[in-house]
BALOBA-1460 file (C-alpha; in Angstrom, 3 decimals):
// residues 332
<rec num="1" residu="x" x="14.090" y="-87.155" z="-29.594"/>
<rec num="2" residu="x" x="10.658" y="-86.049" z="-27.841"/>
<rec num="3" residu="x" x="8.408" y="-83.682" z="-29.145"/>
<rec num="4" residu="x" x="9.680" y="-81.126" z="-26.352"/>
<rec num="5" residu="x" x="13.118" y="-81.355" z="-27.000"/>
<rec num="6" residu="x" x="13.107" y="-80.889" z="-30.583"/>
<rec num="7" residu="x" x="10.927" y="-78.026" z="-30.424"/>
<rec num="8" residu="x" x="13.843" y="-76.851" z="-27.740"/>
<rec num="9" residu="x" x="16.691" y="-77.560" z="-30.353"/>
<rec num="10" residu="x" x="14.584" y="-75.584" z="-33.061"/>
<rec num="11" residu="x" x="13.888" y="-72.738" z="-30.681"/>
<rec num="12" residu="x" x="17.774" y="-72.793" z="-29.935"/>
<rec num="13" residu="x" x="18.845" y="-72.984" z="-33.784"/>
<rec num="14" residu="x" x="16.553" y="-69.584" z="-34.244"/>
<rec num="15" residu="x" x="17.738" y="-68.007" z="-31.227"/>
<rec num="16" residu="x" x="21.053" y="-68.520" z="-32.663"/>
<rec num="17" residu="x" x="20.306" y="-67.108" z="-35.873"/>
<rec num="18" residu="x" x="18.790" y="-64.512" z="-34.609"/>
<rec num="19" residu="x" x="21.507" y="-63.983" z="-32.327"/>
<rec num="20" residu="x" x="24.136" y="-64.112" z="-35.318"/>
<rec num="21" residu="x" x="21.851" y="-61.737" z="-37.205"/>
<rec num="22" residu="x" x="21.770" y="-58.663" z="-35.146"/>
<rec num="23" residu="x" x="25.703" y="-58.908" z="-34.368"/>
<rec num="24" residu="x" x="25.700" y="-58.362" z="-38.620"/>
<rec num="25" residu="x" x="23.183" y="-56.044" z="-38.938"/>
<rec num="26" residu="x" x="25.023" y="-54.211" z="-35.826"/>
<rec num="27" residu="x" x="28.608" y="-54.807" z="-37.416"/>
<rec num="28" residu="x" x="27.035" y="-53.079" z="-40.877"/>
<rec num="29" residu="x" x="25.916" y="-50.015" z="-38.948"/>
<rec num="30" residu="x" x="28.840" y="-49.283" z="-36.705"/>
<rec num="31" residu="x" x="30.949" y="-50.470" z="-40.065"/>
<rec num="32" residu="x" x="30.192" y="-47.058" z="-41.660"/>
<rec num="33" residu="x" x="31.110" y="-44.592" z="-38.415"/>
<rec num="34" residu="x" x="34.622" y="-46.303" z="-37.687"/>
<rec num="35" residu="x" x="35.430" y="-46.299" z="-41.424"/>
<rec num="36" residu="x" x="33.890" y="-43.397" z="-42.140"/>
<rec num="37" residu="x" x="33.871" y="-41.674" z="-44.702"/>
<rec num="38" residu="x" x="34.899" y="-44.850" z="-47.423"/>
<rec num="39" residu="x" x="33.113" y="-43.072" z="-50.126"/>
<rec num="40" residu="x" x="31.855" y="-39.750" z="-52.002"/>
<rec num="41" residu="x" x="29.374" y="-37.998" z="-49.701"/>
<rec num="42" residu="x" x="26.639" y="-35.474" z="-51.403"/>
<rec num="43" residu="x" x="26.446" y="-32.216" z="-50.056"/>
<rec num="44" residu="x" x="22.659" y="-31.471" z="-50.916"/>
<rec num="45" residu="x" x="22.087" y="-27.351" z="-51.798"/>
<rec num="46" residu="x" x="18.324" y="-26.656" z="-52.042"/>
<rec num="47" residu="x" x="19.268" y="-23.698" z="-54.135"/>
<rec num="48" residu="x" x="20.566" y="-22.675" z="-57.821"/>
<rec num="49" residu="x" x="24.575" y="-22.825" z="-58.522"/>
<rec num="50" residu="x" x="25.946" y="-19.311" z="-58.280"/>
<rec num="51" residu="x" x="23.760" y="-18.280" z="-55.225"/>
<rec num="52" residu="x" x="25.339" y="-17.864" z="-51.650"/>
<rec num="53" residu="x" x="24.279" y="-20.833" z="-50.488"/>
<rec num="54" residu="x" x="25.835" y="-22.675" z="-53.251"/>
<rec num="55" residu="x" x="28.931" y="-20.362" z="-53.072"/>
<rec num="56" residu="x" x="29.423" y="-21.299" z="-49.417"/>
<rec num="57" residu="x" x="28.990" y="-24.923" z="-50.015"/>
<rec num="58" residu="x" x="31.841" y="-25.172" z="-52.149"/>
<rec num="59" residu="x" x="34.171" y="-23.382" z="-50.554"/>
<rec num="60" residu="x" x="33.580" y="-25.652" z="-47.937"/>
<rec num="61" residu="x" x="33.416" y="-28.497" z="-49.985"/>
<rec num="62" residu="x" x="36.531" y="-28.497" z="-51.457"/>
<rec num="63" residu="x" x="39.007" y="-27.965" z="-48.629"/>
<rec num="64" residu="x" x="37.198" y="-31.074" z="-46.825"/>
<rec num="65" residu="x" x="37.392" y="-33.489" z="-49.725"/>
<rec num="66" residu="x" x="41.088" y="-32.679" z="-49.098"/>
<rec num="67" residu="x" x="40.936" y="-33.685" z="-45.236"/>
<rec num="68" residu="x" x="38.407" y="-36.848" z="-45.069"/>
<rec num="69" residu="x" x="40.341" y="-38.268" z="-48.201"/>
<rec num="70" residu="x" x="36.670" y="-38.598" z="-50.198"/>
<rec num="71" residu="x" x="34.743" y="-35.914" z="-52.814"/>
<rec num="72" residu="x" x="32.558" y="-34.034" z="-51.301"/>
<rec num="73" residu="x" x="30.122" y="-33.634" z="-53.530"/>
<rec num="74" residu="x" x="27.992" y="-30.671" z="-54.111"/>
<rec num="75" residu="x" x="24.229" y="-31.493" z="-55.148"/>
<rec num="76" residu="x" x="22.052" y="-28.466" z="-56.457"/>
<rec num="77" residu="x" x="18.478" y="-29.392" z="-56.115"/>
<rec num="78" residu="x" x="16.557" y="-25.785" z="-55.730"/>
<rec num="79" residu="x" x="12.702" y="-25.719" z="-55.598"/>
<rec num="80" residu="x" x="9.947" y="-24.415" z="-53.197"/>
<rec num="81" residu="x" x="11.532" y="-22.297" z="-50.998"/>
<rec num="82" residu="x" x="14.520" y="-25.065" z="-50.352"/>
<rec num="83" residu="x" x="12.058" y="-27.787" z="-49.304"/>
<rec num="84" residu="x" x="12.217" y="-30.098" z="-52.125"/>
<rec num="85" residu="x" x="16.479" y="-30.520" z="-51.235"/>
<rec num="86" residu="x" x="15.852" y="-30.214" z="-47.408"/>
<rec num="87" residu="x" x="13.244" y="-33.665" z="-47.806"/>
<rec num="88" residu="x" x="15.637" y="-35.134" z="-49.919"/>
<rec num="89" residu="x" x="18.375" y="-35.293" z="-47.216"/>
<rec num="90" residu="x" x="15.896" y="-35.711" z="-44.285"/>
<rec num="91" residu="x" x="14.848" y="-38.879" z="-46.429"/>
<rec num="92" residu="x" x="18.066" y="-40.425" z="-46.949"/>
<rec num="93" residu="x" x="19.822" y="-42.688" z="-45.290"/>
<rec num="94" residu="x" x="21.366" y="-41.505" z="-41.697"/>
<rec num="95" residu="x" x="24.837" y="-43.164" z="-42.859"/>
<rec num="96" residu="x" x="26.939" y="-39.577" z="-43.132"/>
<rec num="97" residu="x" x="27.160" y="-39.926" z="-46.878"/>
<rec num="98" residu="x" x="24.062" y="-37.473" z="-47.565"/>
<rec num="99" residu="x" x="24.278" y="-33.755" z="-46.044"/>
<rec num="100" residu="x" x="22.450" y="-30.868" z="-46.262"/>
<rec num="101" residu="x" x="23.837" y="-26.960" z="-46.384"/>
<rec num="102" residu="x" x="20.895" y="-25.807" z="-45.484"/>
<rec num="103" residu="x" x="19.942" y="-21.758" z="-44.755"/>
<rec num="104" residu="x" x="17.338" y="-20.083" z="-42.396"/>
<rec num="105" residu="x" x="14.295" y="-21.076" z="-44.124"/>
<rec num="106" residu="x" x="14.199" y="-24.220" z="-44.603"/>
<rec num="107" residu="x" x="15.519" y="-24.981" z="-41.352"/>
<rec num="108" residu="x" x="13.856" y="-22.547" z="-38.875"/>
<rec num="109" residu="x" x="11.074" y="-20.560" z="-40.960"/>
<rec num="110" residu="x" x="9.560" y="-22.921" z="-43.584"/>
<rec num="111" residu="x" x="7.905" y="-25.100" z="-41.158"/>
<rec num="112" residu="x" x="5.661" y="-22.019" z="-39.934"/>
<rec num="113" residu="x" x="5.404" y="-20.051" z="-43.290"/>
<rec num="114" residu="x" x="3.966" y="-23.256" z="-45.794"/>
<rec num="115" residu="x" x="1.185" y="-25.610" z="-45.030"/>
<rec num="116" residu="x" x="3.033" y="-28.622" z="-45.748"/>
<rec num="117" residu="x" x="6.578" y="-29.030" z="-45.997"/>
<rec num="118" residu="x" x="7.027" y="-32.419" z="-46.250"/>
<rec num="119" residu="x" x="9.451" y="-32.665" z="-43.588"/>
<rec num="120" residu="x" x="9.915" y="-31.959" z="-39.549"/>
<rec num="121" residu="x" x="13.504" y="-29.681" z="-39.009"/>
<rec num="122" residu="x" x="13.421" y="-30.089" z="-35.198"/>
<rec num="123" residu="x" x="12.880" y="-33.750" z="-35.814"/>
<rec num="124" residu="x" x="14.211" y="-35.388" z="-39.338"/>
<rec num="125" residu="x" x="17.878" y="-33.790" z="-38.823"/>
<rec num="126" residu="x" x="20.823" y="-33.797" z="-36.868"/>
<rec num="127" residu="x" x="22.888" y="-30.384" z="-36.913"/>
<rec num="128" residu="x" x="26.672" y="-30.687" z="-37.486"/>
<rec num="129" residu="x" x="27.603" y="-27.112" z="-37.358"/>
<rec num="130" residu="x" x="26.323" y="-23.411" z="-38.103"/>
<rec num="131" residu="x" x="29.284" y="-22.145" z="-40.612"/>
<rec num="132" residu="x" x="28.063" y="-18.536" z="-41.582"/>
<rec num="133" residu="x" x="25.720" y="-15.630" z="-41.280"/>
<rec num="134" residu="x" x="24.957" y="-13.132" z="-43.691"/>
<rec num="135" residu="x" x="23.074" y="-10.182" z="-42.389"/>
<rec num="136" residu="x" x="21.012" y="-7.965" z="-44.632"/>
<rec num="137" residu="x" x="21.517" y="-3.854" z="-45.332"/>
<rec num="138" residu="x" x="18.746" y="-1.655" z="-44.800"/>
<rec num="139" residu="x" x="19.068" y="0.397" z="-48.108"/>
<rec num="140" residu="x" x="17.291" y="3.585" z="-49.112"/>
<rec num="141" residu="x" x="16.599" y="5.800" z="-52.239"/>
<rec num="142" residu="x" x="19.048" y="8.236" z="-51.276"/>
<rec num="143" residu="x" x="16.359" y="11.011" z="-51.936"/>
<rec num="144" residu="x" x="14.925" y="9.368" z="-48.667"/>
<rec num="145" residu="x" x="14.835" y="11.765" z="-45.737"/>
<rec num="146" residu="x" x="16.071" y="9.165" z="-43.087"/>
<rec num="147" residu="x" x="19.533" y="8.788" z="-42.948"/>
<rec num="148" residu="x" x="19.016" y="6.438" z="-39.514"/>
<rec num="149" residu="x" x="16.842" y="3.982" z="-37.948"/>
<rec num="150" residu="x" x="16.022" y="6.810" z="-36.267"/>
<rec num="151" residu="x" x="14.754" y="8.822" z="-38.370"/>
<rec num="152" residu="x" x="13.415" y="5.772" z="-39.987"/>
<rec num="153" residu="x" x="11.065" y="5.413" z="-37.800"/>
<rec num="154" residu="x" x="10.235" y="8.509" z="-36.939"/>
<rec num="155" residu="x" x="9.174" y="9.328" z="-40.515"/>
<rec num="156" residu="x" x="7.241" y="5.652" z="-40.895"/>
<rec num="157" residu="x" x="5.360" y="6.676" z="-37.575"/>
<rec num="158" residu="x" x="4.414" y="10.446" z="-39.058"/>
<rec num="159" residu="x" x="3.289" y="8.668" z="-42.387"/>
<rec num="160" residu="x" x="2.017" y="5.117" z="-41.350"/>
<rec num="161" residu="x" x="1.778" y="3.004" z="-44.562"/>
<rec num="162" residu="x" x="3.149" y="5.176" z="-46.512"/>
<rec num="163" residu="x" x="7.129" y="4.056" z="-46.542"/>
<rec num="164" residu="x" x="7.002" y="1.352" z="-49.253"/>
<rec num="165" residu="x" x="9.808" y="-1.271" z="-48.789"/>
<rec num="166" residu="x" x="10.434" y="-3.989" z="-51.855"/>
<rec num="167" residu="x" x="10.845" y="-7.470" z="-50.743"/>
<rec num="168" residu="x" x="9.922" y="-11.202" z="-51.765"/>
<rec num="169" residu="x" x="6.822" y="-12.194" z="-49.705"/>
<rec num="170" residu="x" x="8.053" y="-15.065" z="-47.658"/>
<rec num="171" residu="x" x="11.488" y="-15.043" z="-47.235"/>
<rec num="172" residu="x" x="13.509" y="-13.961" z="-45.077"/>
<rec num="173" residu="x" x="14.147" y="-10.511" z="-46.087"/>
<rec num="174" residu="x" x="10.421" y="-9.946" z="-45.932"/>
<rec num="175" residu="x" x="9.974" y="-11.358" z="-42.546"/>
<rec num="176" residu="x" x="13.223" y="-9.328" z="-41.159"/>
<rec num="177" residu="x" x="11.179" y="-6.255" z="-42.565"/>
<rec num="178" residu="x" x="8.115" y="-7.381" z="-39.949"/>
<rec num="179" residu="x" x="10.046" y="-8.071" z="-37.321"/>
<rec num="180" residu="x" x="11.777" y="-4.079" z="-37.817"/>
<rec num="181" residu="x" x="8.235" y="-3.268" z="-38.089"/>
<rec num="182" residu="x" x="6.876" y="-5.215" z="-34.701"/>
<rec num="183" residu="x" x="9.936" y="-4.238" z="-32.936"/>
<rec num="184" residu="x" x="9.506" y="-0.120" z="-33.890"/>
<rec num="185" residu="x" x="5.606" y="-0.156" z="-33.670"/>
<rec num="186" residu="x" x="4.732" y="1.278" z="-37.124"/>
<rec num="187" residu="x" x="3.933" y="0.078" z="-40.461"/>
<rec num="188" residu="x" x="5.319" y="-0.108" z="-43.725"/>
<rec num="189" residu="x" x="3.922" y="-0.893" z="-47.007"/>
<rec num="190" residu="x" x="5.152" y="-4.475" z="-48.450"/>
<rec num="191" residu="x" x="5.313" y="-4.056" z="-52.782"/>
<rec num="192" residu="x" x="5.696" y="-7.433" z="-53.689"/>
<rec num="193" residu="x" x="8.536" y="-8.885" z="-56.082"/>
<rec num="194" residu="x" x="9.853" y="-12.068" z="-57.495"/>
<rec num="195" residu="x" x="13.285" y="-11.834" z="-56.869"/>
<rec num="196" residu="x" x="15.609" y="-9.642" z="-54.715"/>
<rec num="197" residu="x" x="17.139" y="-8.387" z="-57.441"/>
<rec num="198" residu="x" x="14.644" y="-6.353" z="-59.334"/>
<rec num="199" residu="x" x="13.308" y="-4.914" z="-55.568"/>
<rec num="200" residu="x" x="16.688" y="-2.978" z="-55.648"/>
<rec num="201" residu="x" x="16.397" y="-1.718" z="-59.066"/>
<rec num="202" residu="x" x="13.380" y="-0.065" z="-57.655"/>
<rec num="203" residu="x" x="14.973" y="1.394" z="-55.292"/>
<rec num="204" residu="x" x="17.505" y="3.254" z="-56.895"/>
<rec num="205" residu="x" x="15.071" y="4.834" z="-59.352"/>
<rec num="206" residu="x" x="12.771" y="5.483" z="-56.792"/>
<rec num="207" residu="x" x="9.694" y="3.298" z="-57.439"/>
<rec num="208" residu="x" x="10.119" y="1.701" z="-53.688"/>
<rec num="209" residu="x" x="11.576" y="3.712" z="-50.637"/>
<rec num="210" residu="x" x="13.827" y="1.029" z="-48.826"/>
<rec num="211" residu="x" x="15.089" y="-2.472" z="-48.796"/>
<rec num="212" residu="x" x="16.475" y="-5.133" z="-46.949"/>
<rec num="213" residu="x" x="19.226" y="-6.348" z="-48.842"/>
<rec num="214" residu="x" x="21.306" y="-8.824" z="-49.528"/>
<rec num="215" residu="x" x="24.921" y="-7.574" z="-48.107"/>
<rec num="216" residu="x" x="26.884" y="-9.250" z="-51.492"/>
<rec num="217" residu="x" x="24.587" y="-7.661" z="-53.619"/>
<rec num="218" residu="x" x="24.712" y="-4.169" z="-52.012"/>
<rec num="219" residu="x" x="27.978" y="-3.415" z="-51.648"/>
<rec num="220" residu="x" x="29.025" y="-2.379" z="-55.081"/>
<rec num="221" residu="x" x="25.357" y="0.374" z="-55.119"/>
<rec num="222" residu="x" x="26.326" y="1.817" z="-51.766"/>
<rec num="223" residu="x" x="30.340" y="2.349" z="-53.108"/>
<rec num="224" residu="x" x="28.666" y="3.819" z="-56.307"/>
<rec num="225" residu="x" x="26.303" y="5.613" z="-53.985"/>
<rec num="226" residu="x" x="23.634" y="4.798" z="-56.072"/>
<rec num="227" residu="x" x="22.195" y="3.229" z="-52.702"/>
<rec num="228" residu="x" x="22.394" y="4.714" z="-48.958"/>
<rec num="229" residu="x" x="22.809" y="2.579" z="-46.258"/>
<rec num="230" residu="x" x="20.285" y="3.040" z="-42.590"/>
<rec num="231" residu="x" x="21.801" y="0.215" z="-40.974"/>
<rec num="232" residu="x" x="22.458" y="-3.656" z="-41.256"/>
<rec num="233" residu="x" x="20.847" y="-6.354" z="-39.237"/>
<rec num="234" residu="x" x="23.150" y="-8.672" z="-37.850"/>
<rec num="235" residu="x" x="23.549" y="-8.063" z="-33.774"/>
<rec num="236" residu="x" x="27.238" y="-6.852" z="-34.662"/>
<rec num="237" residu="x" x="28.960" y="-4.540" z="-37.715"/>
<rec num="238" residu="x" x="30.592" y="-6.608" z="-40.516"/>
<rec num="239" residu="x" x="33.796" y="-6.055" z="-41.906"/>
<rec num="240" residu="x" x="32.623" y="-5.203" z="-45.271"/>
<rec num="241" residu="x" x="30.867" y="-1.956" z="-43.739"/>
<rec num="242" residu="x" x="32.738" y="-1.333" z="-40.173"/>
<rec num="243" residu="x" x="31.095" y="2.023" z="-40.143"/>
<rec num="244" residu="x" x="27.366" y="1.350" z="-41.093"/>
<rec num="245" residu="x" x="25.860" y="0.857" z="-37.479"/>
<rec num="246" residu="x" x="23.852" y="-2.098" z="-36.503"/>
<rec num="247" residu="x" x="19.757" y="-1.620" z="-36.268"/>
<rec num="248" residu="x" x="19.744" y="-2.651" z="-32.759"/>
<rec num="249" residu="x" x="22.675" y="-0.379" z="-31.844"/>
<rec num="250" residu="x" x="20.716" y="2.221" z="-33.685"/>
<rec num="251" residu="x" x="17.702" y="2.406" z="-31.322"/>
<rec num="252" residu="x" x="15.737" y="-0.891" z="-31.500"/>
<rec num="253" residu="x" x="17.856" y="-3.220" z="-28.857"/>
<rec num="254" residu="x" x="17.936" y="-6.953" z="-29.203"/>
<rec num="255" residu="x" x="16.872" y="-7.106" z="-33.173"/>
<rec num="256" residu="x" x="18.959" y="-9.072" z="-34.925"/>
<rec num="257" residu="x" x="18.221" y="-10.633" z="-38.536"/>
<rec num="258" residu="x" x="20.427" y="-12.656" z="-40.933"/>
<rec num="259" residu="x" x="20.242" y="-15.201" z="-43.427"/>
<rec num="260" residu="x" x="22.541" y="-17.964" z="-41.529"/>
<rec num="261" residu="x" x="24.019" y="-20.724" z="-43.421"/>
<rec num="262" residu="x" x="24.499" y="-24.578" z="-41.300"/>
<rec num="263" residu="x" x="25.261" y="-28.479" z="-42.114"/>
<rec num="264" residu="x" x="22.652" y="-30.689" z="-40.829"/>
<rec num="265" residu="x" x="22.755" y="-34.629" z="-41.331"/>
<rec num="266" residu="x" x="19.602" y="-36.903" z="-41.707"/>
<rec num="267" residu="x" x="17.994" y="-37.882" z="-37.896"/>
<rec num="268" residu="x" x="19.938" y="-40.681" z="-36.275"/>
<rec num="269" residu="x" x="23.270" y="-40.010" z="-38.087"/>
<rec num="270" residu="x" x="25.924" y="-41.839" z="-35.766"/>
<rec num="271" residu="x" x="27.036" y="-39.044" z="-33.391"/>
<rec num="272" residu="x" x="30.611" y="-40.323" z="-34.266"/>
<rec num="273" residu="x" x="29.887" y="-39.161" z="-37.867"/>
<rec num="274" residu="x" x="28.117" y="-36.246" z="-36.461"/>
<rec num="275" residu="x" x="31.156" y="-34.967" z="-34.406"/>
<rec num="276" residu="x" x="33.771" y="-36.386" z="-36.882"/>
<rec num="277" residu="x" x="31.998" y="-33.586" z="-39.880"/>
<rec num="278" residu="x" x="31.775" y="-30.854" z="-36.974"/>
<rec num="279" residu="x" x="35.750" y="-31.095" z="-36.083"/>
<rec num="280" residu="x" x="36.900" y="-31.219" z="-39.832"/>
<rec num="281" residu="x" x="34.708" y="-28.125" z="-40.895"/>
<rec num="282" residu="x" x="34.860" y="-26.570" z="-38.086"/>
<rec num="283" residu="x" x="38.945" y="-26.919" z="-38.662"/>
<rec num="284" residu="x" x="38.311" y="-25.496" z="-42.313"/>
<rec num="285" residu="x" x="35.932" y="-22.845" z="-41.084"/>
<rec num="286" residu="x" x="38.942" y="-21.101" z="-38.768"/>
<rec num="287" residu="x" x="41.734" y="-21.740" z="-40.671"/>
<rec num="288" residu="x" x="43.213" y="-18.474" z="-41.720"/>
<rec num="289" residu="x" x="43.309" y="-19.356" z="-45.538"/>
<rec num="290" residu="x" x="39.947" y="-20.853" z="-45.786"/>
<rec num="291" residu="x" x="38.492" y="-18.209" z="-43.640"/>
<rec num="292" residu="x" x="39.741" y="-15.467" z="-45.399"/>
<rec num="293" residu="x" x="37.934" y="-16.874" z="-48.632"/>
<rec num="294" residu="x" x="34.578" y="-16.775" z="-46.740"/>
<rec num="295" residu="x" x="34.837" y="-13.737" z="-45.907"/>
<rec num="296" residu="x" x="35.590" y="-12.335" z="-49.211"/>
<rec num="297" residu="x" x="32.279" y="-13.778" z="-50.326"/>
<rec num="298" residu="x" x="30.630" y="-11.308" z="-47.197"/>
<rec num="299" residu="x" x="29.890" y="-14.102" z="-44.930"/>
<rec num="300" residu="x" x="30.355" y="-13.893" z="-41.446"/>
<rec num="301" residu="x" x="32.160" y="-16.816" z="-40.283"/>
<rec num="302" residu="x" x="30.969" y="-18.982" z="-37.502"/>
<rec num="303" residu="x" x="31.968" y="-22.026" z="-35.976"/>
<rec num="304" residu="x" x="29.547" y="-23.816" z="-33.415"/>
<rec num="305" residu="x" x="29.160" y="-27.467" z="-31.414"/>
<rec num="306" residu="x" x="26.575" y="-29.410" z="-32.542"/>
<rec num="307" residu="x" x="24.509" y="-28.772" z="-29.512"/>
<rec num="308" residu="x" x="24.844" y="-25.316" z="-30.204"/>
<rec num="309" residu="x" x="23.344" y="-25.308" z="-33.723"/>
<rec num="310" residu="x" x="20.707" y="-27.540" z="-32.201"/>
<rec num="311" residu="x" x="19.572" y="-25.246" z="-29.770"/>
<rec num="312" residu="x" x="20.497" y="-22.024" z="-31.940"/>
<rec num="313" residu="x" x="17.772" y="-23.474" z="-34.766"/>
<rec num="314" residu="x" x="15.357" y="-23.971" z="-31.983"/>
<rec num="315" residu="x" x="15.341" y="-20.500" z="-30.979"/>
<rec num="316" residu="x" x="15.031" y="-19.314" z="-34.593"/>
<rec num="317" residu="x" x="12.808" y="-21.479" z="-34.991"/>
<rec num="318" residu="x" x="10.233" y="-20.044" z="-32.613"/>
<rec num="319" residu="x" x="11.262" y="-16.356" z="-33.102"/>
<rec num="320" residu="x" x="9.984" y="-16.384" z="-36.568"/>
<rec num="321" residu="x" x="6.889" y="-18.322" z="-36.090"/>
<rec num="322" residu="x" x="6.196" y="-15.440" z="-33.847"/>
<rec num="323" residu="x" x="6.560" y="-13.134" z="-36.760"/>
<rec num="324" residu="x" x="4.894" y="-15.152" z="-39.334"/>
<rec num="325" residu="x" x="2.167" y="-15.777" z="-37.118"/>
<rec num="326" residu="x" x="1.866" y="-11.544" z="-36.812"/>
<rec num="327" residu="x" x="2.622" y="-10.960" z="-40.549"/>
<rec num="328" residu="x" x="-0.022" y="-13.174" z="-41.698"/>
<rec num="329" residu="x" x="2.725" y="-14.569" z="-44.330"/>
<rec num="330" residu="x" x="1.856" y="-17.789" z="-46.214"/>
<rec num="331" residu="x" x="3.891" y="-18.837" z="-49.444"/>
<rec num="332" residu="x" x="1.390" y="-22.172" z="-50.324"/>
């Protein structure tokens, strides 16, 4: 054989192999969407067990174990803000078997409020579907004389940074506060806490003047009337509190501010996979039963496309850069 035509036979041999290669490396990934799921899949929640998040994710969880015929598996792993679970899952392998319940921050207001997340949300995840909403109550000391938004802002506006209002700096109860604040043109008085918890406390015995709280956490203080509620911040009442009126209803149009609650897979995730998750919780999410458990826990149920939650994070996205970027937040 000539020098040519064995270097043709070799180059033939490794074409071959080459060829044979990429059918089995493109066998191996398709493998995993037309089978899926053939194993336990993680459901990653950046948070402690007990919390909402976590309390969402398993109620979730467990009613889709029972229709993809795997665990679904849920994965606490809290730290900084929910960025240390929310790198985890944009990290992982896009195979469907790693997914992430992730919330408001981490998704839409992390990226603009620390210096270096570690991750990209528009970029290193592919949303499956937004599942809840929880708005938060504007709560007073009921010695407070604002009984409205109203009046709310009236009195703020008479006595600028003098209303004090407890709040976490950073999250999203905080930032909600600003964008009340932007949105009314006056200026409240952030006292800084830890936790959510202990900014209430204050409340009631008077140390602070208002709140935006949690809606799980307020509902027993208001029915004890240790609390009084101004308003709540989701663009519609909730059931929990059909006759507290909503802030933009109240006099500030178009605000709207909740802690929302969405699956999101790694970037890349076969869109078979993607749309597969999206039909079977979206199934759970308005089934009667399942729904009706949600909404005990004072979530507002939702139930969105993939594209929708895409574009819905975008938007959130830039709305509270916007109000970062005017609050001067930073949590590094």
């Amino acid at each position: 054989m000539s020098e040519l035509k064995l270097h043709r036979a070799i180059a033939g041999r490794v074409a071959l192999l080459a060829f044979c290669a990429a059918a089995s490396i493109g066998a191996a990934v398709a493998q995993p969407a037309s089978n899926y799921p053939a194993k336990p899949i993680r459901l990653i929640v950046a948070l402690t067990a007990g919390g909402p998040t976590d309390i969402l994710a398993r109620l979730i969880a467990q009613p889709l174990t029972a229709s993809l015929g795997q665990s679904v598996v849920v994965d606490n792993r809290p730290g900084a803000g929910g960025n240390i679970g929310a790198e985890l899952v944009a990290k992982s392998p896009a195979d469907g078997y790693t997914l992430f319940m992730g919330t408001s921050g981490p998704l839409a207001i992390n990226a603009s409020l620390y210096k270096n997340i570690g991750y990209e949300p528009l970029r290193d995840f592919a949303p499956v579907i937004l599942a809840a909403s929880a708005p938060f109550v504007i709560v007073a000391n009921p010695a407070l004389a604002a009984g409205n938004v109203k009046e709310l802002i009236a009195l703020a506006k008479a006595k600028p940074d003098q209303i004090n209002y407890g709040s976490v700096p950073g999250n999203a109860s905080h930032l909600a506060t600003e964008l009340f604040d932007y949105q009314a043109g006056i200026r409240m008085s952030l006292v800084p806490y830890k936790g959510a918890a202990q900014a209430t406390t204050d409340v009631i015995a008077g140390q602070v003047q208002i709140s935006f709280a949690s809606t799980p956490g307020s509902l027993p203080l208001l029915k004890s009337g240790k609390l009084k509620a101004i308003a709540v911040t989701s663009a519609n009442r909730i059931g929990a509190l059909p006759e507290i009126p909503t802030v933009a209803e109240s006099g500030l149009p178009g605000y709207e501010a909740s802690v929302w609650y969405g699956i999101v897979a790694p970037a890349k995730t076969p869109p078979e996979i993607v749309f597969r998750l999206n039909a079977e919780i979206g199934k759970i999410l308005r089934e009667r039963s399942h729904r009706d458990k949600i909404a005990a826990s004072d979530f507002e149920v939702t139930a969105s496309t993939p594209n929708e939650f895409g574009g819905f994070i975008r938007s959130e996205t830039a709305k509270w850069a916007k109000v970062i970027k005017l609050s001067g937040a930073r949590a590094d």
